[in-house]
Each structure stands twice: as structure tokens, then as C-alpha cells.
VOBAKE-218052 format. One record per residue (C-alpha): y negated, x, z; residue number from 1. Coordinates in steps of 0.25 Angstrom, whole numbers, plus 5000, padded with zeros to 4 digits. Example, Ala and Ser with C-alpha at 12.3 -4.5 7.8 and 13.67 -1.06 7.14 Angstrom:
<site north="5018" east="5049" up="5031" k="1"/>
<site north="5004" east="5055" up="5029" k="2"/>
end
This chain:
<site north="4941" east="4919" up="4871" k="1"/>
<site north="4935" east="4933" up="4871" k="2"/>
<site north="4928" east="4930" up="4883" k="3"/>
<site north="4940" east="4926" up="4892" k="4"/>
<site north="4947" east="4940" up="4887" k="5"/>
<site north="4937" east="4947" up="4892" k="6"/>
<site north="4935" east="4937" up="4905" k="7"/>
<site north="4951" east="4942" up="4906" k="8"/>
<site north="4950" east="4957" up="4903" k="9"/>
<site north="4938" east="4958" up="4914" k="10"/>
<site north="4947" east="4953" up="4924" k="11"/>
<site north="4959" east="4958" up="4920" k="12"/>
<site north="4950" east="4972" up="4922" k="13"/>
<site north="4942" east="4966" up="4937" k="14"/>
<site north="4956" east="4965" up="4942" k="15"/>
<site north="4962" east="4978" up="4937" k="16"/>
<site north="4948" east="4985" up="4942" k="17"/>
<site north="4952" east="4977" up="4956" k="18"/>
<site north="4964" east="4983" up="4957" k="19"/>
<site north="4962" east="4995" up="4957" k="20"/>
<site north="4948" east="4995" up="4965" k="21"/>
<site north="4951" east="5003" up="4979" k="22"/>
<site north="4951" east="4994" up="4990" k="23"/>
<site north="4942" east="4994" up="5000" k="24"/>
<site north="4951" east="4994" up="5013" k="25"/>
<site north="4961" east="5003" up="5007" k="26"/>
<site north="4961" east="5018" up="5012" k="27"/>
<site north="4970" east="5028" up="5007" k="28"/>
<site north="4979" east="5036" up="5014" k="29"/>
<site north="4987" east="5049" up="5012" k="30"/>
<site north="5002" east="5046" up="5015" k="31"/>
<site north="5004" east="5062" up="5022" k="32"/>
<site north="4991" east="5058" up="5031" k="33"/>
<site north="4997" east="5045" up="5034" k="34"/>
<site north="5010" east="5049" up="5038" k="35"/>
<site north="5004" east="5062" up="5047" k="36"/>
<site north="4994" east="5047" up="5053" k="37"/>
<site north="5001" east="5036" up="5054" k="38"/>
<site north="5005" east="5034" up="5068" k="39"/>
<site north="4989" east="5037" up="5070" k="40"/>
<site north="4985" east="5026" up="5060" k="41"/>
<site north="4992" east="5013" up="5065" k="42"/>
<site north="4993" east="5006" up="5051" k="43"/>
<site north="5003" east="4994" up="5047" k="44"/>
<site north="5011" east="5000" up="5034" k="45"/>
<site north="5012" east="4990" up="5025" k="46"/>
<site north="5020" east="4992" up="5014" k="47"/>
<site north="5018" east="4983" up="5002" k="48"/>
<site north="5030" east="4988" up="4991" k="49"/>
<site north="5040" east="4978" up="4988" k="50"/>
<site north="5051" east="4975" up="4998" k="51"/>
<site north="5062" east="4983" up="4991" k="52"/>
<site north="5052" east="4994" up="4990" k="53"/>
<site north="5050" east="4994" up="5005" k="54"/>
<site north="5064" east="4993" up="5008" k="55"/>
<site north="5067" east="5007" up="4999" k="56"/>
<site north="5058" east="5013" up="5009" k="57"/>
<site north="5046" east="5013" up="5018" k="58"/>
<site north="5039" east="5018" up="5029" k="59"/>
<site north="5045" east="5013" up="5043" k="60"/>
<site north="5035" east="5002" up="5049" k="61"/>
<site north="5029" east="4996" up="5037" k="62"/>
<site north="5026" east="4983" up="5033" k="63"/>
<site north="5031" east="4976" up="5021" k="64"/>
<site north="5024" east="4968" up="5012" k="65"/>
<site north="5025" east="4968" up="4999" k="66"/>
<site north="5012" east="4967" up="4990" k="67"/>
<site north="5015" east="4953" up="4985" k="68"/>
<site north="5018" east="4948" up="5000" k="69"/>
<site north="5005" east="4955" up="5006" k="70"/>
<site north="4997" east="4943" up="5003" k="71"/>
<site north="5005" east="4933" up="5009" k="72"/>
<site north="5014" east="4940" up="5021" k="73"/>
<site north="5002" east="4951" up="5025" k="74"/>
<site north="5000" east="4944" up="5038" k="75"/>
<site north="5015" east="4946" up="5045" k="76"/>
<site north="5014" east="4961" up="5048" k="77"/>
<site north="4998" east="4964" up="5045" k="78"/>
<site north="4984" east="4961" up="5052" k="79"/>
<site north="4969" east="4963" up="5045" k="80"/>
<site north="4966" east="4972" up="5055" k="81"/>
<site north="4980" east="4981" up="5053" k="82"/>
<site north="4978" east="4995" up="5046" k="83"/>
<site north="4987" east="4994" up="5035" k="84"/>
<site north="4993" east="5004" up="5027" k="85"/>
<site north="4999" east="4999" up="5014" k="86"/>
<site north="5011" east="5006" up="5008" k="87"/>
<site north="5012" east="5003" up="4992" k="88"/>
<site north="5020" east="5008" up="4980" k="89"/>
<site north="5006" east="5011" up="4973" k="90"/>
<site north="4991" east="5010" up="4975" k="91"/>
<site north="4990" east="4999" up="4967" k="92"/>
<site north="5000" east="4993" up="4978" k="93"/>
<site north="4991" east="4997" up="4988" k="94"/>
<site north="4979" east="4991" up="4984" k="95"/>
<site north="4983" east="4977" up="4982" k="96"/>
<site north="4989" east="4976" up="4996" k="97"/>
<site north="4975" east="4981" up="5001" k="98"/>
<site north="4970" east="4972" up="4992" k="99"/>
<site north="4977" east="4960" up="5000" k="100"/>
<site north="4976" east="4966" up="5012" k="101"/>
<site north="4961" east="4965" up="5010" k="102"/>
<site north="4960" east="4952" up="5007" k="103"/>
<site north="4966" east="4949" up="5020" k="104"/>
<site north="4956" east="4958" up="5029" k="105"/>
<site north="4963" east="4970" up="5030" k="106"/>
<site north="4955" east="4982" up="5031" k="107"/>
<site north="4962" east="4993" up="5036" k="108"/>
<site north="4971" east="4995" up="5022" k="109"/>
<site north="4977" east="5011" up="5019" k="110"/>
<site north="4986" east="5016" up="5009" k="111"/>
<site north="4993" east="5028" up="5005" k="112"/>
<site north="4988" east="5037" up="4994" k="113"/>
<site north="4998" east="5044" up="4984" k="114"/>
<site north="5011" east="5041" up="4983" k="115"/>
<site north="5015" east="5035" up="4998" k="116"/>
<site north="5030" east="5035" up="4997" k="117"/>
<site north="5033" east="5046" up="4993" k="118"/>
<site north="5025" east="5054" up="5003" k="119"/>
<site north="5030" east="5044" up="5014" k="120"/>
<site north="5044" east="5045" up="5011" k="121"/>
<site north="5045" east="5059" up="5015" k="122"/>
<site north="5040" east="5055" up="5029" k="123"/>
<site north="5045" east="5041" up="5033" k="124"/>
<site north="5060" east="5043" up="5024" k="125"/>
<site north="5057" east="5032" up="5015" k="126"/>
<site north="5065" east="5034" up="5003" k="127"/>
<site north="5057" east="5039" up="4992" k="128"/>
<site north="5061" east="5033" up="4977" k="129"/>
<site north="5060" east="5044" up="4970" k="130"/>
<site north="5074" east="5049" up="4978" k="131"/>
<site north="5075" east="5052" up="4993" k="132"/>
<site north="5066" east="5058" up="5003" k="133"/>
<site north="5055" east="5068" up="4999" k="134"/>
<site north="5057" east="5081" up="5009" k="135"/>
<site north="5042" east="5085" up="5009" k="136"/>
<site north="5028" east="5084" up="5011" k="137"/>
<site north="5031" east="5079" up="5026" k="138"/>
<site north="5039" east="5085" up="5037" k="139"/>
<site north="5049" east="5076" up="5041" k="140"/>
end
């Protein structure tokens, strides 16, 4: 009996480790840089907050799929060999769809670093949940 808790705990701690182990094909990507590029970079955006979410606001163009979908619906909007730019709540977020993506071949995965919302809600107009628009950082 003692063994099989420790056989549990050990995986329990391998798959909390997985988690948050980087991910090889994900490269990280000031939003502000991003933003000054992104007509340069030719990246599929795909966002992969939930639907409501989504609807509350995003960046013009993006696709949305939303984390528990991706498995099943990825290959409607988005090819293996695509650059992809995956737009999340959290880095946790982020991760597990570069996770999937992986397993399905992608290797051109990026992601923002910091909080991505709110630095790309004063460019693109998307509302920003803590109240309205911000009126910095970017010159509109």
C-alpha cells in the first residue's frame, strides 16, 4: 500500500514537473515588439480563450479555438507548417496549446510575454476588463 502512494505521488510530481517544463518550439515575444512587427512576421493568431472571452474582445483576424477544442478542430483554420502565435489568458494557457500543437508537427509556435491584453488593448481597441481602454504606452 505504501508503495502505490508513493507510485502516485511520483506521478502526480512527473506531471506537475511536465507542466511547467518550457516547451521546445515555443518562443517568446514582447507584445510592444510585436505590434511595432506584425505585418513583417506573417503569423496565424490564434486565440485559445474561451469563446465568451473572445467575444469580450480580441485582436481583429484571429482565429478561435478554444483550449479544449484545439485537439479535435486545429486542422479547419491551421497547417504544421504555419507560424503561429498563440494568444492565452496565462502562460499556463500557452503552454498546453503549444503542447498540442506539437504533437501535431508544429514547429513555428510563439507567444507573448507579460500580460498580452492589456498591452494589446491600447493598440487594437479591445476592451480591457479592468474598465475601458488604456490611453498609454502606444500612440494611437
Amino acid at each position: 500500500m505504501i508503495i502505490l502512494l508513493y507510485f502516485l505521488t511520483g506521478a502526480v510530481v512527473l506531471w506537475g514537473a511536465r507542466q511547467l517544463w518550457p516547451v521546445r518550439s515555443l518562443s517568446y515575444m514582447n507584445a510592444h515588439d510585436w505590434v511595432q512587427e506584425k505585418d513583417n512576421l506573417n503569423l496565424k493568431m490564434l486565440d485559445v480563450r474561451d469563446a465568451s472571452d473572445y467575444l469580450e474582445g480580441h485582436i481583429s483576424g484571429s482565429i478561435n479555438i478554444s483550449l479544449g477544442r484545439l485537439p479535435y478542430v486545429w486542422q479547419h483554420d491551421l497547417f504544421p507548417d504555419d507560424k503561429v502565435l498563440i494568444l492565452s489568458k496565462n502562460w499556463y494557457q500557452s503552454n498546453k496549446a503549444a503542447r498540442i500543437l506539437r504533437k501535431y508537427g508544429f514547429h513555428s509556435l510563439f507567444t507573448m510575454q507579460g500580460n498580452v491584453w492589456s498591452a494589446l488593448s491600447c493598440h487594437h481597441k479591445i476592451p480591457a476588463k479592468e474598465g475601458g481602454y488604456c490611453g498609454h504606452r502606444f500612440n494611437h
